[in-house]
C-alpha positions in Angstrom: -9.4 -8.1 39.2 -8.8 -11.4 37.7 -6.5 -13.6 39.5 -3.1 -13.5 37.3 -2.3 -16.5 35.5 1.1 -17.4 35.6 1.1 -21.2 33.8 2.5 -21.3 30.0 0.5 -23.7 27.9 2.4 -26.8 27.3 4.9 -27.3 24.5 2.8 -29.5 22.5 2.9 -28.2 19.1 -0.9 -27.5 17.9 0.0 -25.7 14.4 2.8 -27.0 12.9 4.2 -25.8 9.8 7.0 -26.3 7.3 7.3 -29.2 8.1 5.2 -31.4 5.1 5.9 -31.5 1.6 2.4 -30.3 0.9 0.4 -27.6 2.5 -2.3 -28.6 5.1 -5.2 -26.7 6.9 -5.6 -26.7 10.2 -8.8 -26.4 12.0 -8.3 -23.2 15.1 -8.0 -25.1 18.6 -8.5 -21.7 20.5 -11.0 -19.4 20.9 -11.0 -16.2 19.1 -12.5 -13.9 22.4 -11.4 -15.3 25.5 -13.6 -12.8 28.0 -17.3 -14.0 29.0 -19.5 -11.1 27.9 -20.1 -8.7 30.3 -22.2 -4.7 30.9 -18.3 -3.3 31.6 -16.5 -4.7 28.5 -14.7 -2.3 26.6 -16.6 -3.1 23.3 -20.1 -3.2 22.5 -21.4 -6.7 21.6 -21.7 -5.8 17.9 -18.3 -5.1 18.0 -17.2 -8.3 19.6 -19.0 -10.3 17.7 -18.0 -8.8 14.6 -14.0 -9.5 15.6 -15.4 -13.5 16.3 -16.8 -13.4 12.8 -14.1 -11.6 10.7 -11.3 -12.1 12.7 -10.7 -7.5 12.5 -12.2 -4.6 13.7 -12.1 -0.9 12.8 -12.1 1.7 15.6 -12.3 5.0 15.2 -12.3 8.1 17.6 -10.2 7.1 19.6 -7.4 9.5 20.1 -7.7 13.3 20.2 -5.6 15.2 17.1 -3.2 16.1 20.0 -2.7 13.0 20.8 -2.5 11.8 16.5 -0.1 14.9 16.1 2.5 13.9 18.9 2.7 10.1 17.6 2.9 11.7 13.8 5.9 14.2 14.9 7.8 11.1 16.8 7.2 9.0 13.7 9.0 12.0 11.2 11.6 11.9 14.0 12.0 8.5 14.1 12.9 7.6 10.7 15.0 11.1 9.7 17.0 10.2 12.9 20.5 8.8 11.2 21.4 7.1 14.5 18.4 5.2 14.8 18.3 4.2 10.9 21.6 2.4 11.7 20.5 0.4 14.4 19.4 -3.0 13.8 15.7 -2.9 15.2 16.1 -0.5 11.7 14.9 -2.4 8.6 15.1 -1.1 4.8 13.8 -1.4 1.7 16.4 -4.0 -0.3 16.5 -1.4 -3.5 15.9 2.0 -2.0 17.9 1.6 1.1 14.3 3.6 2.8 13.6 3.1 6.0 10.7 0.2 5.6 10.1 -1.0 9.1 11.7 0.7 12.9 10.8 -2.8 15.3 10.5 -2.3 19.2 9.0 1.2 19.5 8.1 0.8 23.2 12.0 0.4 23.9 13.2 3.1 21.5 10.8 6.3 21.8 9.6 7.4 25.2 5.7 8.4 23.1 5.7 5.2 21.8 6.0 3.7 25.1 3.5 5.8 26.5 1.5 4.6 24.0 1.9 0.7 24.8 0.0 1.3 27.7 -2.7 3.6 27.1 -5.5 1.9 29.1 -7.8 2.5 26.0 -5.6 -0.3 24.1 -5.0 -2.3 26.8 -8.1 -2.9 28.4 -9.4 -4.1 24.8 -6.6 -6.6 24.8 -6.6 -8.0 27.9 -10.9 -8.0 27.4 -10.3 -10.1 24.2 -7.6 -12.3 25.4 -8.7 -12.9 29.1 -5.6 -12.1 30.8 -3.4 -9.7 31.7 -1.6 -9.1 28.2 2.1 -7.6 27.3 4.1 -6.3 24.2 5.1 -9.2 22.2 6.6 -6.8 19.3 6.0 -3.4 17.9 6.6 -1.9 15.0 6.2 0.9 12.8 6.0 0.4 8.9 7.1 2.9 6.8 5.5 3.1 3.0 6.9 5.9 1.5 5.5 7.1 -1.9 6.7 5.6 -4.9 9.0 3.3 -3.4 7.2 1.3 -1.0 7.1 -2.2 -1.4 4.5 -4.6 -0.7 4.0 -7.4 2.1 2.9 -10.7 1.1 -0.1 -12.9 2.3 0.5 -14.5 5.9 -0.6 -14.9 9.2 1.3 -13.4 11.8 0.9 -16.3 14.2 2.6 -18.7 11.3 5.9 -16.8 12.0 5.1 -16.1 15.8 4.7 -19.9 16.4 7.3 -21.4 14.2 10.3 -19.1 14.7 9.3 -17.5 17.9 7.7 -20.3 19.4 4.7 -18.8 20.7 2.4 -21.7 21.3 -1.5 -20.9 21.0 -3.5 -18.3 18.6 -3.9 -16.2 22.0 -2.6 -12.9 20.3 -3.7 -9.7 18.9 -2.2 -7.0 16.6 -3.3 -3.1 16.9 -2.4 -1.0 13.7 -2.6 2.7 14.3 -3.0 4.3 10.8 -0.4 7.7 10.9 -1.3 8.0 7.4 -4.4 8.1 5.6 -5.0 5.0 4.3 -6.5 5.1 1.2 -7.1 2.5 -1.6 -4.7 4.0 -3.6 -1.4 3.6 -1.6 -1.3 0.2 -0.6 -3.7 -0.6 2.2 -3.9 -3.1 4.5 -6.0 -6.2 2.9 -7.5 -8.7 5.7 -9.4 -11.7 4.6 -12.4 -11.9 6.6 -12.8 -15.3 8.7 -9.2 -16.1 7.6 -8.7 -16.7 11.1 -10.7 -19.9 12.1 -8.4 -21.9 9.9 -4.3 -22.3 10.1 -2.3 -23.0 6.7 0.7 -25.1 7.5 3.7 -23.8 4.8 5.6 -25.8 3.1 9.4 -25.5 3.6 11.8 -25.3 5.8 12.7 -22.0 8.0 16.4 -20.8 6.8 19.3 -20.0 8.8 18.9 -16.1 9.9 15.1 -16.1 8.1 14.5 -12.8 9.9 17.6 -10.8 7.9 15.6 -11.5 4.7 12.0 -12.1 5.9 12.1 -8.6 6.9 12.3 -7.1 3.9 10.8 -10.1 1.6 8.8 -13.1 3.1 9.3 -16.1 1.0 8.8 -18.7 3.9 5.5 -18.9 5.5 3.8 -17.4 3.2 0.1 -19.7 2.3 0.1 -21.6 -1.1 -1.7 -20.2 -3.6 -4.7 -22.9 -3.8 -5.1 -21.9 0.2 -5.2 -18.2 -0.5 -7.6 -18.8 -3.5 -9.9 -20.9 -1.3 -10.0 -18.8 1.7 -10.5 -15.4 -0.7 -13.4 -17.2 -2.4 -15.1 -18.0 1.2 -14.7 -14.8 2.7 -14.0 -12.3 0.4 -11.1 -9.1 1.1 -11.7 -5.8 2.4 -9.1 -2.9 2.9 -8.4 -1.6 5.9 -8.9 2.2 4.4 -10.0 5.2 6.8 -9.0 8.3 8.6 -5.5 9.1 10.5 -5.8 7.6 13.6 -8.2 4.5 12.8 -7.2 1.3 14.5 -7.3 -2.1 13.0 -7.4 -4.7 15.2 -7.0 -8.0 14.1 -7.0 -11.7 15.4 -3.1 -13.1 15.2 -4.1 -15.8 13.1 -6.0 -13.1 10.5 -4.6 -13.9 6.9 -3.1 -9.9 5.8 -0.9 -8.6 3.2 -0.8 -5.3 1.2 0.2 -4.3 -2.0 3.4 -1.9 -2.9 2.7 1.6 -3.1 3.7 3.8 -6.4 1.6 6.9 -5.7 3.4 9.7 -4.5 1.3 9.8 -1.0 3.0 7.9 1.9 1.0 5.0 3.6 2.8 4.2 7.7 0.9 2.0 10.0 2.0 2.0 13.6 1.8 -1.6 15.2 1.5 -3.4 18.8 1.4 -7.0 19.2 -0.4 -7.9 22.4 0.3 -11.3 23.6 -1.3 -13.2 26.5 0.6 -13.5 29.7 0.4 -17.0 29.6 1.0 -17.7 26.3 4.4 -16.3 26.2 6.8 -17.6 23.9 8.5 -21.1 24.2 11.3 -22.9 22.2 10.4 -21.9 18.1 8.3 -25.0 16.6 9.9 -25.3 13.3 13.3 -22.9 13.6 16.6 -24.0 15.1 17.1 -20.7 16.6 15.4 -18.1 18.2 14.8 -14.1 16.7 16.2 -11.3 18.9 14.9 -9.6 21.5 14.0 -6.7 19.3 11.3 -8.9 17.0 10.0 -11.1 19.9 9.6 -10.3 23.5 11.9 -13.2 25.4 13.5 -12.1 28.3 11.4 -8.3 28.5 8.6 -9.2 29.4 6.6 -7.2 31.3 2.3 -7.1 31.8 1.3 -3.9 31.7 -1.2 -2.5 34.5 -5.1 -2.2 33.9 -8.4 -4.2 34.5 -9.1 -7.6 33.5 -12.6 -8.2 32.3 -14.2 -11.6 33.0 
């Protein structure tokens, strides 16, 4: 194993954002796949070499129907649970009042947890990032049918950097599809090789973003022109496919979906691996700092499996 590295990277801010009057892009600094290439890497080399290219990855076959039936029950019992819908990791639609997003599954449901650290996951994280990896945030969002409501364009690292201040693109996320996604009810769209180039927004973060954000993004979200250009480059595919598929994805991947007004459900369970050593710092462009529930701060613990070099 991998001796564990301990250092943050320095405070230097690499990315801003929303801070110019005009949007800007940003070459990447940092290396997409951290790990050497090696005969005991958890991927093939198609496979990592497609996530270097696209900046996503589809894997399928990875959990038994057991397994997809446990995490489906605790997901029904998660958001019919009145106690939990009234806790503040709890986040609803703004007209419905439906359950759109539960945040920090791994502290809130004991199969959830379980799941966080299924060597199958982890070793795939820690193989892509290089180190030993932990639960930055988790989430699982809710579409319901007819009501569901879309997510804009934007890079998770955007948000991650300027109001959580995590400092490098050294990040992954891991969307579980509990749902078939189809194309139908408001898929995941990824713009392939979105991820080699950072879009600095243009205006400032508000007080208490994260009570809107939530349930609306209207700050750091890319400009239009950006969008346009970056669509025209690499194109958009839909992260469609069975119950149980994983999407993986690069932090810096531009996403978004559209709302849903079919009358199937579309939920997506999520875990944000971050690198040990890039664990989050003073936010870059936000006077204050999101709770514990949407960024890992004071909870932060690696979890246990093999580091590949």
């Amino acid at each position: 194993m991998a001796e564990l590295q301990t250092l943050q990277y320095d405070t230097e801010d690499m990315y801003p954002s929303r801070l110019y009057a005009k949007p800007v892009s940003i070459p990447r600094q940092d290396p997409v796949v951290y790990s050497k290439a090696t005969d005991h890497a958890p991927l093939t080399a198609a496979q990592i070499a497609e996530y270097e290219k696209k900046g996503f990855l589809f894997l399928d076959d990875i959990f038994t129907q057991y397994e997809l039936d446990e995490m489906i029950s605790e997901m029904h019992r998660m958001r019919e649970d009145s106690s939990i819908k009234q806790r503040e990791e709890s986040i609803t639609e703004q007209e419905s009042g439906a359950v759109r997003s539960i945040f920090s599954l791994h502290t809130l449901s004991d199969v959830f947890a379980k799941l966080a650290q299924d060597p199958r996951l982890v070793a795939i994280a820690e193989y892509l990032l290089g180190e030993r990896v932990y639960i930055h945030q988790s989430r699982l969002n809710y579409k319901p049918g007819f009501s569901g409501k879309e997510f804009y364009w934007h890079s998770d690292f955007e948000t991650w950097h300027t109001e959580d201040g995590m400092p490098r693109m050294r990040a992954l996320s891991m969307s579980i599809a509990l749902t078939k996604n189809e194309s139908q009810n408001g898929p995941l769209m990824l713009i392939p090789g979105s991820h080699k180039r950072y879009v600095s927004c243009v205006g400032a973060t508000p007080k208490n973003h994260y009570l809107f954000s939530l349930k609306k993004q209207e700050f750091g979200v890319p400009d239009e022109q950006s969008l346009t250009q970056m669509v025209r480059e690499g194109g958009i595919e839909t992260a469609t496919g069975p119950l149980g598929r994983i999407t993986l994805f690069d932090c810096n991947t531009m996403h978004g979906s559209n709302g849903n007004i079919t009358p199937y459900p579309r939920s997506n369970l999520f875990f944000v691996f971050n690198g040990l050593s890039n664990r989050v710092v003073e936010p870059f462009s936000s006077t204050e700092t999101r709770p514990e529930y949407i960024s890992a701060r004071d909870s932060i613990k690696p979890l246990e499996t093999v580091i590949f070099n």
